[in-house]
C-alpha beads as a LAMMPS data file, in Angstrom:
LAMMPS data file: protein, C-alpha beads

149 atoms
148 bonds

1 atom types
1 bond types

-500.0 500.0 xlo xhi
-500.0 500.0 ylo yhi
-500.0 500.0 zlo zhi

Masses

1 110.0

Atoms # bond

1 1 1 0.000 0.000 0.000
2 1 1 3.127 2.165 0.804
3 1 1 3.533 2.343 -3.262
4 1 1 0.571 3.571 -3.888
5 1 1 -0.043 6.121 -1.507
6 1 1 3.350 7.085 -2.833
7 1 1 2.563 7.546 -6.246
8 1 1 -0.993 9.427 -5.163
9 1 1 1.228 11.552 -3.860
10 1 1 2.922 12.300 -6.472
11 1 1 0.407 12.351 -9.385
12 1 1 -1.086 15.120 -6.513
13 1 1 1.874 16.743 -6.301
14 1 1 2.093 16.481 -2.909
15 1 1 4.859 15.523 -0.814
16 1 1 4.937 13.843 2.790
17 1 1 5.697 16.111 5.685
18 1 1 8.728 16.314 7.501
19 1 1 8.804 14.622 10.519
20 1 1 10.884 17.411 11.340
21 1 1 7.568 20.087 10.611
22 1 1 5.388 17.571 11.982
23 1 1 7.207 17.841 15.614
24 1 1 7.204 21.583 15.854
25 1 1 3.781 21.684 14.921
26 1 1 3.074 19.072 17.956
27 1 1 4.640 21.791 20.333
28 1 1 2.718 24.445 19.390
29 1 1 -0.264 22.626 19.750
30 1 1 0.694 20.827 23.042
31 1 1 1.474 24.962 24.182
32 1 1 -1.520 26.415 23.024
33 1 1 -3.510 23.642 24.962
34 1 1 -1.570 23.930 27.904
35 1 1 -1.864 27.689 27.843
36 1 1 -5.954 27.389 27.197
37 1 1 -6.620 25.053 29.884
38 1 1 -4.826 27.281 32.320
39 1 1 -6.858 30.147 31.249
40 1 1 -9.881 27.562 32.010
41 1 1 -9.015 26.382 35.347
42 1 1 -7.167 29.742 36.448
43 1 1 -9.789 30.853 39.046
44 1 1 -8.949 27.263 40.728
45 1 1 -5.278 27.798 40.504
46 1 1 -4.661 30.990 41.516
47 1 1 -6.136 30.187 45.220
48 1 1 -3.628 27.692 45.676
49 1 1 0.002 28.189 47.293
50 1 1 0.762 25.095 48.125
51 1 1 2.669 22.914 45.632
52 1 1 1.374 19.780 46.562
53 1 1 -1.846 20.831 46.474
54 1 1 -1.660 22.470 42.957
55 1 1 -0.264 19.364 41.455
56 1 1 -3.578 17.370 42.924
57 1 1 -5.941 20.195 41.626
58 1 1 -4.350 19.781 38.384
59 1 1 -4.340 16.154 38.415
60 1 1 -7.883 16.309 39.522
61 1 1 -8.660 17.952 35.809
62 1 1 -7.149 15.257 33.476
63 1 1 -9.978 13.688 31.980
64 1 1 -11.296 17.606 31.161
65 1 1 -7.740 18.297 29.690
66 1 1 -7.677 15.207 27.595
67 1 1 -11.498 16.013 26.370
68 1 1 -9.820 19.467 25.233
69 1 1 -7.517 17.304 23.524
70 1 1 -9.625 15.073 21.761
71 1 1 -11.800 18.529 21.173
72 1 1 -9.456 20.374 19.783
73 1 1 -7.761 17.783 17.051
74 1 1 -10.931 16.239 16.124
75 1 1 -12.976 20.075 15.502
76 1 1 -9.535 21.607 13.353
77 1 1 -8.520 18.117 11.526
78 1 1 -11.865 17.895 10.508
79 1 1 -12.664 21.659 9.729
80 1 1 -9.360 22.591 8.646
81 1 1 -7.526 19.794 7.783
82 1 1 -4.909 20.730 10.003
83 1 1 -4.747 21.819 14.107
84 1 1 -3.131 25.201 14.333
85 1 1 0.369 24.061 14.827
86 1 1 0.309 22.381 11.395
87 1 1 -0.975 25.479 9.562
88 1 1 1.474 27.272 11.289
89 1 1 3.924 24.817 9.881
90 1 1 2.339 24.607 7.098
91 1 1 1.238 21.071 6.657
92 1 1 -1.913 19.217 6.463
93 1 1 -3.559 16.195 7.383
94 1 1 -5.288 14.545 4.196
95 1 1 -7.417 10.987 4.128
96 1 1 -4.931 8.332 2.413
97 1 1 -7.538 7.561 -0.642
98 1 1 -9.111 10.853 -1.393
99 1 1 -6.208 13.320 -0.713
100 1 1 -9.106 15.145 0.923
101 1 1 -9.153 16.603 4.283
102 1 1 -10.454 13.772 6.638
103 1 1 -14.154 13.010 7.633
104 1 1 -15.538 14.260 11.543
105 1 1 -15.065 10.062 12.121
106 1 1 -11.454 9.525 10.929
107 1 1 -10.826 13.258 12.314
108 1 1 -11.874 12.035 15.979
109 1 1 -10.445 8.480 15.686
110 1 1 -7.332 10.477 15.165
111 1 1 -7.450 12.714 17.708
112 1 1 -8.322 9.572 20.462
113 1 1 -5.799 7.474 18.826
114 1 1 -3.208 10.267 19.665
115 1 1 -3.924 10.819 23.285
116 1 1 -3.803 7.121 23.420
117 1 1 -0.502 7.147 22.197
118 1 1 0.326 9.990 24.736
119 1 1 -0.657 7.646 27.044
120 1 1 1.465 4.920 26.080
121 1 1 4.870 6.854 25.838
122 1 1 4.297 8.487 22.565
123 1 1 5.281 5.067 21.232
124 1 1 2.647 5.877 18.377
125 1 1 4.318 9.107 17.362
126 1 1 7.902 6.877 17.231
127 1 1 5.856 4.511 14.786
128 1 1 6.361 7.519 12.093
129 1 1 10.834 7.367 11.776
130 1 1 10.208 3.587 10.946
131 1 1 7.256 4.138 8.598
132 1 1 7.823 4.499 4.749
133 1 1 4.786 7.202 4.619
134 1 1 5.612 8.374 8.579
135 1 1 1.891 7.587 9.646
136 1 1 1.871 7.544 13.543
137 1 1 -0.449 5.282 15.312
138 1 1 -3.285 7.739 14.679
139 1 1 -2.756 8.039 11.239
140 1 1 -2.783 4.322 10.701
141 1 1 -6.224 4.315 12.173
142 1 1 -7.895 6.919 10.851
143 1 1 -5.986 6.224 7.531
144 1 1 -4.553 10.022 6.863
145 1 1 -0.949 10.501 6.002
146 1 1 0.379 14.159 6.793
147 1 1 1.406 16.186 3.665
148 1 1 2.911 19.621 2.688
149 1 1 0.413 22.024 2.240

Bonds

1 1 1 2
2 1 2 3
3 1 3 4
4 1 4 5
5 1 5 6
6 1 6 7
7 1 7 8
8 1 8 9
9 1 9 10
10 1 10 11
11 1 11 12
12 1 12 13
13 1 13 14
14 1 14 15
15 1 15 16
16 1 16 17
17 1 17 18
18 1 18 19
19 1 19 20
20 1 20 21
21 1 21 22
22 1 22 23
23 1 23 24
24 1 24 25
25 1 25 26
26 1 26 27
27 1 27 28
28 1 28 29
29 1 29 30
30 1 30 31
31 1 31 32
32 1 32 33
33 1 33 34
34 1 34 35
35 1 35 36
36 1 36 37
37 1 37 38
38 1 38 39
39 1 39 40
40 1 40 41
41 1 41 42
42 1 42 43
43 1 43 44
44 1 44 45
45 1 45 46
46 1 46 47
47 1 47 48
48 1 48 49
49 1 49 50
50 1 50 51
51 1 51 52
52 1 52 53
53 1 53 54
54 1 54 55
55 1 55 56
56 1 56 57
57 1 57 58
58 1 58 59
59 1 59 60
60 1 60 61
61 1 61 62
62 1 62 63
63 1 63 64
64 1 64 65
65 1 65 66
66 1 66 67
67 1 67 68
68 1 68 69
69 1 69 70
70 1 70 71
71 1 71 72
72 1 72 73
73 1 73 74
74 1 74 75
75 1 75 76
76 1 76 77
77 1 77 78
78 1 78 79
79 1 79 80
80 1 80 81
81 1 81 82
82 1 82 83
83 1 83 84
84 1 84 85
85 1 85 86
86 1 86 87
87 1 87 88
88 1 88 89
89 1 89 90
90 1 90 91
91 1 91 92
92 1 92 93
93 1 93 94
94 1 94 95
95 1 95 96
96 1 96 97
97 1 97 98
98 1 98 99
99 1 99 100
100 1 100 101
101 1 101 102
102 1 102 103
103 1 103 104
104 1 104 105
105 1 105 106
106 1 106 107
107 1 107 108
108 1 108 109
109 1 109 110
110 1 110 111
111 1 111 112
112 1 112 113
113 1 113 114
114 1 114 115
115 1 115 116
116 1 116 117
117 1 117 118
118 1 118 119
119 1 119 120
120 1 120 121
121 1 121 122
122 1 122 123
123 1 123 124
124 1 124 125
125 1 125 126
126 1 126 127
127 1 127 128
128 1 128 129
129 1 129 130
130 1 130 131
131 1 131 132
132 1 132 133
133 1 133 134
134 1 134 135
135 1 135 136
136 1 136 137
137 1 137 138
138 1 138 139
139 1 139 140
140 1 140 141
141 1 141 142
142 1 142 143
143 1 143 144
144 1 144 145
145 1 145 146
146 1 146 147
147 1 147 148
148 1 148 149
């Protein structure tokens, strides 16, 4: 299948991204989350001095941070074709058969499939140096491959 996802590719003129681009646009988006959900909870956090007690209050909000997560990948990926740190770096996220931006499904099995690999020591992500078309865990699933845009 590698072969033929390579030559869509090409007869689309499209190349695979970098996994260089597709790193720095994980940052950005792992900042801008971090940096959203701190604006969410701040009212919480900013009564708290103690540091034991801040690292409980912020553990106590992990399933609402990884719903933000999930929120945020599947509503861009799907409307956009790309989260903000990929059209920042601009790259895309495309469906493997239509060179199309994904469907709301494969946009929100990626975006689960991603925290999942979080989860798991980003061993998902690490799937993309050994892959021929650098699909991660999520992409796998959700069948996207992540192109220039």
């Amino acid at each position: 299948m590698s072969d033929e996802v390579q030559q869509s590719l090409r007869s689309a003129g499209l190349e695979l991204a970098s996994l260089k681009k597709r790193s720095f646009a994980f940052f950005i988006d792992e900042f801008l989350l971090a940096f959203l959900f701190l604006i969410i909870i701040y009212d919480r956090v900013s009564g708290v001095s103690d540091p034991d007690a801040m690292v409980a209050l912020i553990n106590s909000f992990t399933f609402e941070y990884l719903l933000l997560k999930v929120a945020y990948q599947t509503l861009f990926v799907y409307q956009y074709g790309a989260s903000i740190g990929k059209i920042a770096m601009k790259i895309k996220v495309v469906d493997v058969l239509t060179l199309e931006k994904p469907i709301f499904s494969s946009a929100l099995n990626r975006a689960v499939f991603r925290v999942i690999s979080e989860m798991l020591f980003y061993l998902g992500f690490a799937w993309a140096f050994y892959n021929q078309n650098r699909q991660s865990w999520q992409d796998k699933t959700a069948r996207t491959i992540v192109v220039d845009a």
